[in-house]
N, C-alpha and C positions, 0 to 999 in steps of 0.2 A: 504494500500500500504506500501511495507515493506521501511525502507530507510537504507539505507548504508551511516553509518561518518568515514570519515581516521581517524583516532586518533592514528598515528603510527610516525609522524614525529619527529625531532629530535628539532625541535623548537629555530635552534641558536639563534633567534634573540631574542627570549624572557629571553636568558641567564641571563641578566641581574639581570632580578628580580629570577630567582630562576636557580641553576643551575640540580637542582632534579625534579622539578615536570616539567613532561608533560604539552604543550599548554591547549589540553581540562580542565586540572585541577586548572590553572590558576584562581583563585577565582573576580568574580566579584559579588562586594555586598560580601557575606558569602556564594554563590554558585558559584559552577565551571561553564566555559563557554558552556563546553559542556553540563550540567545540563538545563543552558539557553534554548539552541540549540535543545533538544528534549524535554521543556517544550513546546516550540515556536511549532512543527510538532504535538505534542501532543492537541493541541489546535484547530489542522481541525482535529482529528481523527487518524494521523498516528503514532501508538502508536507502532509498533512491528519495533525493531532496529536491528541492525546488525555494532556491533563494530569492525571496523579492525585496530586492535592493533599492536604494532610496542615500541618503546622508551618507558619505563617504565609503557609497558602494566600492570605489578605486581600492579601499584600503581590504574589504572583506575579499574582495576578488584575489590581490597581491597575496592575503593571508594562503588562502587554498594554493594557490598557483605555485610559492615557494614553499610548500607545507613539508618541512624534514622531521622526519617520523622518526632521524634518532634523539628529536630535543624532546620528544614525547614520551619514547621506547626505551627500553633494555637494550643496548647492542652490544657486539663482541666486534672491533677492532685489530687488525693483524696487518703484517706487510706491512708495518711504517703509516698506519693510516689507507692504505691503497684497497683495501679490503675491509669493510662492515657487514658485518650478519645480525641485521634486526632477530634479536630471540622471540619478539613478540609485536604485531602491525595492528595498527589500528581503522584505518580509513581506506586500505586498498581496496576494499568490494565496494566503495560507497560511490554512488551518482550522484552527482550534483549539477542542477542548470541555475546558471547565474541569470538573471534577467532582471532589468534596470526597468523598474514598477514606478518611477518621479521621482522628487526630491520632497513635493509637499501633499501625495495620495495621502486618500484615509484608507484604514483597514479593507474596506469595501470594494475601491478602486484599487487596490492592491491586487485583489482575489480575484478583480475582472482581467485585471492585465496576464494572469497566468491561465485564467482559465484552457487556455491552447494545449496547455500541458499537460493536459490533464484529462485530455478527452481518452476516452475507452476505461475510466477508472473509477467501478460502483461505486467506490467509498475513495478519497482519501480523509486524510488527517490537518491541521494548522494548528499554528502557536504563535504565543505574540515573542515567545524566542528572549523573554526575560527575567523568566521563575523557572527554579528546577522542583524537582517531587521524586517520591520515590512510588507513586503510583503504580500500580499491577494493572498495565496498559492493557494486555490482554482482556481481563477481567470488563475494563471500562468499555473496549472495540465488541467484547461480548454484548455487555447491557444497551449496546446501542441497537446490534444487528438485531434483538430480538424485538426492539419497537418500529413502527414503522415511521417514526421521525426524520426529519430531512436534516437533523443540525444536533447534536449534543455537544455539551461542555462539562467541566467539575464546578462545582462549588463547594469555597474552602473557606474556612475560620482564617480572619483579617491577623496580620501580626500587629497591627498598628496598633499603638499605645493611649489610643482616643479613650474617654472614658464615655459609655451610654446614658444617657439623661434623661430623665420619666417623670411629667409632672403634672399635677392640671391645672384648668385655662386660667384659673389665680394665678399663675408659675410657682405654686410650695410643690418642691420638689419631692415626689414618690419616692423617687430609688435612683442611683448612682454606680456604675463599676464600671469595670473594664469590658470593653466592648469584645472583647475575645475571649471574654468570658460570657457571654449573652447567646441567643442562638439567633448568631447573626450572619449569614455566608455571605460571600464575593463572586463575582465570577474570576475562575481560576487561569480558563484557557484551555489547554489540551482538547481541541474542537475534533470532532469526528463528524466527518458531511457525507451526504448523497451527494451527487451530482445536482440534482434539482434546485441546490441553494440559489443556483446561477437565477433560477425563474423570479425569485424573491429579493435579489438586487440591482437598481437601476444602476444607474451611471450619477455619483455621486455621495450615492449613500455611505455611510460608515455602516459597517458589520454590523454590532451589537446595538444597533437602534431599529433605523425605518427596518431591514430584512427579519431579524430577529420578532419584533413586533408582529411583524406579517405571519410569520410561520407561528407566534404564542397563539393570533386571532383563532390559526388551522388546527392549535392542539399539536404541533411541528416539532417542536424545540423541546430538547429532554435535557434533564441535566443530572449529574451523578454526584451524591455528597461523599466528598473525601474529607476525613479525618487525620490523615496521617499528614508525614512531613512534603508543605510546601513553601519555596520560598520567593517571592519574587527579589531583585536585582531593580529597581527603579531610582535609588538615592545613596548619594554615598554613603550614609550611614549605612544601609541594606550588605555597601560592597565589603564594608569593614566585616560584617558579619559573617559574612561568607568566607571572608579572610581568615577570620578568626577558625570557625570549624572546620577549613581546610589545614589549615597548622596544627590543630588537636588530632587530623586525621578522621573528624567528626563528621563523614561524607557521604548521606544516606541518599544521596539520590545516585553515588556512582556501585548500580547493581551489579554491573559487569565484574566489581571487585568479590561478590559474594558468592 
């Protein structure tokens, strides 16, 4: 199943730590997020990608293009250097098509531009290509086949440190806590589609609104609650984090390792 990642956005909030490289390129550990992200699909088998570029496509294309798999891998060097034997490869079965989707599409017009890609294929998969999970993908690709929905996603308990606020129209305030602790979900991403999404987006629309809407009207749009670990990457702080449990070796979304 093929998957389509945005990696087209402009990424302000990650301005911070770089004001040049691209979200997907954002390194966590010594690999980019998005390397994460299609190690993570690569792991049940969905190894053939489809990049839709946007904001310093130049640089995500460059990444792949010079991608040396011994700064990634295990290798055994001999002959003075003239000789390397990767003990273990990561990216050699993988397909990837680069295509340059604009510099200011929405989600929506992202999806239109690949659609070419895509044709002859019941189902693929997207992601907005800036939170990892360690979600049993399979499991999710199941719960979708057995509805006849044209669209599913996850919905996952927010990290964010908001607190929930409950009061009435006097404003004395009910109740107060942490919003992650309430039973409050997000949408996560990990999207699983028919084909037919195409019939539910015009030319201009963003994904999770007008199309999304249209397919709630039809009873269309399923969505799966996950509980376990998700994380998105959207602010530096986020990146610190990821920093952080990649140094501990705290790295539940790399299944591959279990």
């Amino acid at each position: 199943m093929k998957v389509v990642l945005f990696c087209g956005g402009l990424g302000t909030r990650l301005r911070e730590h770089s004001e040049v490289i691209p979200k997907p390129l954002v390194n966590i550990g010594y690999r980019p997020i998005v390397w994460h992200l299609m190690r993570y699909y690569a792991h049940f088998g969905h190894k053939d990608f489809v990049l839709c570029l946007g904001y310093r496509g130049d640089m995500i294309r460059e990444y792949f293009l010079n991608y040396n798999e011994c700064l990634s891998n295990d290798f055994v060097m001999s002959e003075g250097g003239k000789k390397i034997e990767l003990i273990k490869s990561d990216i050699q079965d993988w397909r990837i098509t680069f295509v340059d989707t604009g510099l200011h599409s929405n989600l929506g017009q992202r999806l239109l531009r690949v659609r070419q890609y895509l044709k002859d294929e019941p189902m693929f998969m997207a992601n907005y290509a800036d939170a990892l999970t360690d979600l049993p993908l399979n499991d999710h690709i199941d719960k979708f086949k057995a509805t006849n929905a044209v669209g599913s996603f996850i919905a996952v308990r927010t990290s964010q440190s908001f607190h929930s606020v409950q009061s009435d129209d006097n404003g004395w305030v009910s109740s107060i806590g942490r919003i992650k602790d309430t039973d409050f979900w997000v949408n996560g991403g990990y999207f699983v589609f028919r084909p037919e999404i195409f019939n539910y987006i015009e030319e201009g629309d963003e994904l999770v609104e007008e199309p999304f809407n249209r397919l709630v009207e039809r009873r269309l749009l399923h969505v799966n609650h996950y509980s376990g670990f998700w994380q998105q990457m959207d602010t530096f702080r986020e990146k610190i984090i990821y920093d952080r449990m990649e140094a501990r070796g705290d790295c539940p979304w790399m299944l591959h390792r279990k």
